[in-house]
C-alpha positions as CSV (number, residue, x, y, z in Angstrom):
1,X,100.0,-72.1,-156.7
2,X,97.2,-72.7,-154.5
3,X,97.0,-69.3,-152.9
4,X,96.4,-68.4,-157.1
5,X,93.8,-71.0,-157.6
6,X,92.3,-69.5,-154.2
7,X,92.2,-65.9,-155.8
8,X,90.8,-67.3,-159.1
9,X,87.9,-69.2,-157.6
10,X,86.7,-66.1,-155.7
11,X,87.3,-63.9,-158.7
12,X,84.9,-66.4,-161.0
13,X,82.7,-66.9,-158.1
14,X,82.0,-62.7,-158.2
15,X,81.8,-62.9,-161.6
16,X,79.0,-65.7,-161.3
17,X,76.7,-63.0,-159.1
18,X,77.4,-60.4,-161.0
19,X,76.3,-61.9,-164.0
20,X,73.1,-63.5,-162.6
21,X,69.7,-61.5,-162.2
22,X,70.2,-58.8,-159.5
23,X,67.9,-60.4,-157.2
24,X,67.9,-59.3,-153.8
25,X,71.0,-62.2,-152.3
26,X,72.8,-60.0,-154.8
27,X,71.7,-56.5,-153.2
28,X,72.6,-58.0,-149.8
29,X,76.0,-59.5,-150.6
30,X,77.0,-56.5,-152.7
31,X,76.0,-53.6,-150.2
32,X,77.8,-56.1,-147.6
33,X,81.0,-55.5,-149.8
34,X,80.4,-52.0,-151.2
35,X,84.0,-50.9,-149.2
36,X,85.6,-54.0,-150.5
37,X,84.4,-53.6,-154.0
38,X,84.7,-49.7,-154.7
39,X,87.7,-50.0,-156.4
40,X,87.0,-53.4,-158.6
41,X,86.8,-52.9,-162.4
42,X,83.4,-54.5,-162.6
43,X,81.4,-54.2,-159.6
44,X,83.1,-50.4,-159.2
45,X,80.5,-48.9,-162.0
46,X,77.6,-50.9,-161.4
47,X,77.4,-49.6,-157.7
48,X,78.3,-45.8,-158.9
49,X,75.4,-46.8,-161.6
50,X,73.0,-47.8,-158.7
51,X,73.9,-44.6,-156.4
52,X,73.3,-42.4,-159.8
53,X,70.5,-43.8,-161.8
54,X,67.6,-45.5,-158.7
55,X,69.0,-48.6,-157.0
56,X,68.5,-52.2,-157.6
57,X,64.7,-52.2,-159.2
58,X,66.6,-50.0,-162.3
59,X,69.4,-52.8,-162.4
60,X,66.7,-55.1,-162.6
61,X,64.7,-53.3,-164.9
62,X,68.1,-52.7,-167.0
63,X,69.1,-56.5,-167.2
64,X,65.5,-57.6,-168.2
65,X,65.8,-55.3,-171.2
66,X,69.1,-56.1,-172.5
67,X,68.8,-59.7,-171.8
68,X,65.1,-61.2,-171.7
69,X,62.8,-58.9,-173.7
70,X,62.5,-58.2,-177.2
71,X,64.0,-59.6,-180.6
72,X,66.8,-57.5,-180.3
73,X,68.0,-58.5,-176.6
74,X,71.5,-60.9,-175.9
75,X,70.8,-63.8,-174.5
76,X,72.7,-65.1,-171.6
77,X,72.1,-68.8,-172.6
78,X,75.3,-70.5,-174.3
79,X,72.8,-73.1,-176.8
80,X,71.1,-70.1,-178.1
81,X,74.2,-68.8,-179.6
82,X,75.2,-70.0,-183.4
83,X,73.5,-70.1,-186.9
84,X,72.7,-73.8,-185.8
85,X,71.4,-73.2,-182.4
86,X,68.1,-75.4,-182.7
87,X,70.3,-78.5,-184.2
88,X,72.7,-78.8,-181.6
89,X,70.9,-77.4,-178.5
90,X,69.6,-80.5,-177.0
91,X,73.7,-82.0,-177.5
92,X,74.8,-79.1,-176.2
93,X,72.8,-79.3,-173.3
94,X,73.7,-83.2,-172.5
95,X,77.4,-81.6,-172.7
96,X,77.0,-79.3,-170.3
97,X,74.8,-81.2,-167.7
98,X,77.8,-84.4,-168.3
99,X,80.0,-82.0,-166.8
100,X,78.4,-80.4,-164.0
101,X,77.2,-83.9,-162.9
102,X,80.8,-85.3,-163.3
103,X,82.0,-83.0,-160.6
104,X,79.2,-83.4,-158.1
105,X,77.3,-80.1,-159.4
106,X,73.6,-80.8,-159.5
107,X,70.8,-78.0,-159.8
108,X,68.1,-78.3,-157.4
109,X,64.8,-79.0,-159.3
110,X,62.2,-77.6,-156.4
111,X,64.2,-74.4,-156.3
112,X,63.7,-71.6,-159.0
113,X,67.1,-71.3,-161.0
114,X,68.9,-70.2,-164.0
115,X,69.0,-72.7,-166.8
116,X,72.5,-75.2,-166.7
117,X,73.8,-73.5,-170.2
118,X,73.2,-69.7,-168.5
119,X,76.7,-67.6,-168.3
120,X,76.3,-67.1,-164.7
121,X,75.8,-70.8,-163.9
122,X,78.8,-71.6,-166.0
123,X,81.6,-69.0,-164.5
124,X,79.8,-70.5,-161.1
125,X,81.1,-74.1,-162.2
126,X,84.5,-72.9,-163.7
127,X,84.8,-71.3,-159.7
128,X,84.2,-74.8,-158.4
129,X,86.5,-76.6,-160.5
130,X,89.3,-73.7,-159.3
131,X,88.6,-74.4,-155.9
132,X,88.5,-78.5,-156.2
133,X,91.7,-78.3,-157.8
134,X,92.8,-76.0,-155.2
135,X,92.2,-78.5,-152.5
136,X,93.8,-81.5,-154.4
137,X,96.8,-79.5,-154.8
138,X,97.1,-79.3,-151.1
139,X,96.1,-82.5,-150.5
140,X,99.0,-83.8,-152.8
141,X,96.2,-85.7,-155.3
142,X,98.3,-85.7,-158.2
143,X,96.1,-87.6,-160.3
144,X,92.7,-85.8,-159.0
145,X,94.3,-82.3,-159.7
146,X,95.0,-83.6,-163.2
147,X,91.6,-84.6,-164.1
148,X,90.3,-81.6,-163.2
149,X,92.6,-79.2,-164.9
150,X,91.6,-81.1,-167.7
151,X,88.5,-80.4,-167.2
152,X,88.9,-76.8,-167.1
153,X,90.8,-77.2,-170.4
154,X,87.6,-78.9,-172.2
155,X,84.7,-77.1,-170.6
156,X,86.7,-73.7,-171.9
157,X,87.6,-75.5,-175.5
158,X,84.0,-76.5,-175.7
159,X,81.7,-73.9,-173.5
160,X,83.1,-71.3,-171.6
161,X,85.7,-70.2,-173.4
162,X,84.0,-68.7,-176.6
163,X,80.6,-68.3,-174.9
164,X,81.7,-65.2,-172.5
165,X,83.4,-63.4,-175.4
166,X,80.4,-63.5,-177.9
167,X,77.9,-61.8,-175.2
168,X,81.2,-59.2,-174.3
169,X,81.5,-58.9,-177.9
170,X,77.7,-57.8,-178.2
171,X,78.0,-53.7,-178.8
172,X,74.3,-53.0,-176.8
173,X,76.4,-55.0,-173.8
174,X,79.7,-53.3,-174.5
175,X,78.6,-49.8,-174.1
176,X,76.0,-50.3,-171.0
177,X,77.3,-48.5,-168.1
178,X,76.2,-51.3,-165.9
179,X,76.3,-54.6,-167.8
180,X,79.5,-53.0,-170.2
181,X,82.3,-53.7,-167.4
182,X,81.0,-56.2,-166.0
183,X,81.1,-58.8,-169.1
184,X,84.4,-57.0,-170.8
185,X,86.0,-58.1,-167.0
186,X,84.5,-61.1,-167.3
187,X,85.8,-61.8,-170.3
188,X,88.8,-60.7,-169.6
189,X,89.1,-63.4,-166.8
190,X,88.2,-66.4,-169.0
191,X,90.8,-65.4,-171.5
192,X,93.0,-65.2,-169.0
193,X,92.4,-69.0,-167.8
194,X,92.3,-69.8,-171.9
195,X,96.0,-68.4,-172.3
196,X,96.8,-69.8,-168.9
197,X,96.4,-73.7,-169.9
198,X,96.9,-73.4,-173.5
199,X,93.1,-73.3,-174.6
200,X,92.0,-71.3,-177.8
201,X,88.3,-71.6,-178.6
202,X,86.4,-71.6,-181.5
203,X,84.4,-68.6,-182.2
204,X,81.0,-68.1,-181.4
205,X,78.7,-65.9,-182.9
206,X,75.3,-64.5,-181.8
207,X,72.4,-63.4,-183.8
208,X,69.6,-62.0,-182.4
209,X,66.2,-63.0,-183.7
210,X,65.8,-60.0,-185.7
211,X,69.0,-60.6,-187.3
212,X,68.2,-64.2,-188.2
213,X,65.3,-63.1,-189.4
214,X,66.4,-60.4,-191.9
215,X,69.3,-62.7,-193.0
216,X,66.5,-65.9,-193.8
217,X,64.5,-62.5,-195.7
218,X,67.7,-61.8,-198.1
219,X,68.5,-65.3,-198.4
220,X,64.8,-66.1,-200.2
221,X,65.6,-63.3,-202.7
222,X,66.0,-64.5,-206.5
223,X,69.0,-64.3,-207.6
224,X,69.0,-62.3,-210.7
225,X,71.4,-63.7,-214.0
């Protein structure tokens, strides 16, 4: 059991760097690991991409188009996901940051960061709470290994768990040669923890400013009688 937890952990820790900014921690820790990672379903065709297509500045270049600029991009933020997004954001956001400071997990404020509610900050928390339960298990903490397997139950219910499927689900994502594995295997492993402990999300849907905006455009049309 522990030696799974173990494996788990690590797996959403990867999936946390991956998913973050290519910065140049990433380039180090992935060319460190390029032997170790040839043969990985996600990290596999991103380092074939980098050998083909110019090296880390074109990653960087690729991420800041798909994900930061333009109407059109996907956004890697959970609260800007939903028809309701501005409503609920600043709730969603309390939500998040009870969690994180729950189990110890505080973001350091003189340090540039992502935000709390960014997908790679969230598969970084779910990797901590593998790897405290982990150590409760050994430690024979019953009643500490419960709490936080519950807690892995609610931040998937309520965060995680629909959150990595919508950007997965996102066809400019899907068919990236870089960015494409990377979230289908990321979404892979969150529905793996989802079936795991009995978890079914709700759906979550994202719409691009472009597509809010042409659905707010055909919903002021007259209705003709």
């Amino acid at each position: 059991m522990t030696l799974l937890l173990e494996d788990q952990a690590r797996d959403f820790a990867l999936a946390s760097m991956l998913a973050a900014y290519p910065d140049r921690e990433l380039e180090a820790t992935t060319e460190g690991l390029r032997g170790a990672l040839a043969d990985h379903p996600a990290a596999a065709p991103v380092l074939a991409w980098l050998d083909a297509e110019g090296g880390y500045d074109a990653l960087r270049a690729r991420y800041v188009d798909l994900f930061d600029r333009g109407k059109g991009r996907t956004s890697l933020y959970e609260t800007e996901y939903g028809r309701m997004r501005g409503m609920s954001k600043g709730n969603d956001l309390a939500d998040i940051a009870g969690f994180y400071h729950a189990f110890g997990l505080d973001l350091d404020t003189d340090a540039a960061h992502e935000m709390l509610d960014h997908v790679a900050v969230e598969l970084e928390f779910y990797a901590m709470l593998l790897a405290k339960q982990r150590f409760l298990t050994e430690q024979g903490n019953d009643e500490g290994r419960e709490i936080v397997e519950d807690a892995r139950r609610k931040f998937l219910a309520e965060h995680l768990g629909s959150f990595v499927h919508a950007i997965a689900d996102r066809t400019d994502v899907r068919d990236d040669p870089a960015y494409g594995p990377i979230f289908t295997w990321c979404s892979t492993l969150v529905r793996g923890q989802c079936e795991a402990l009995g978890v079914t999300p709700a759906p979550l849907d994202y719409f691009a400013d472009v597509e809010l905006d042409r659905d707010m455009k055909c919903a002021s049309l007259p209705v003709l009688q």
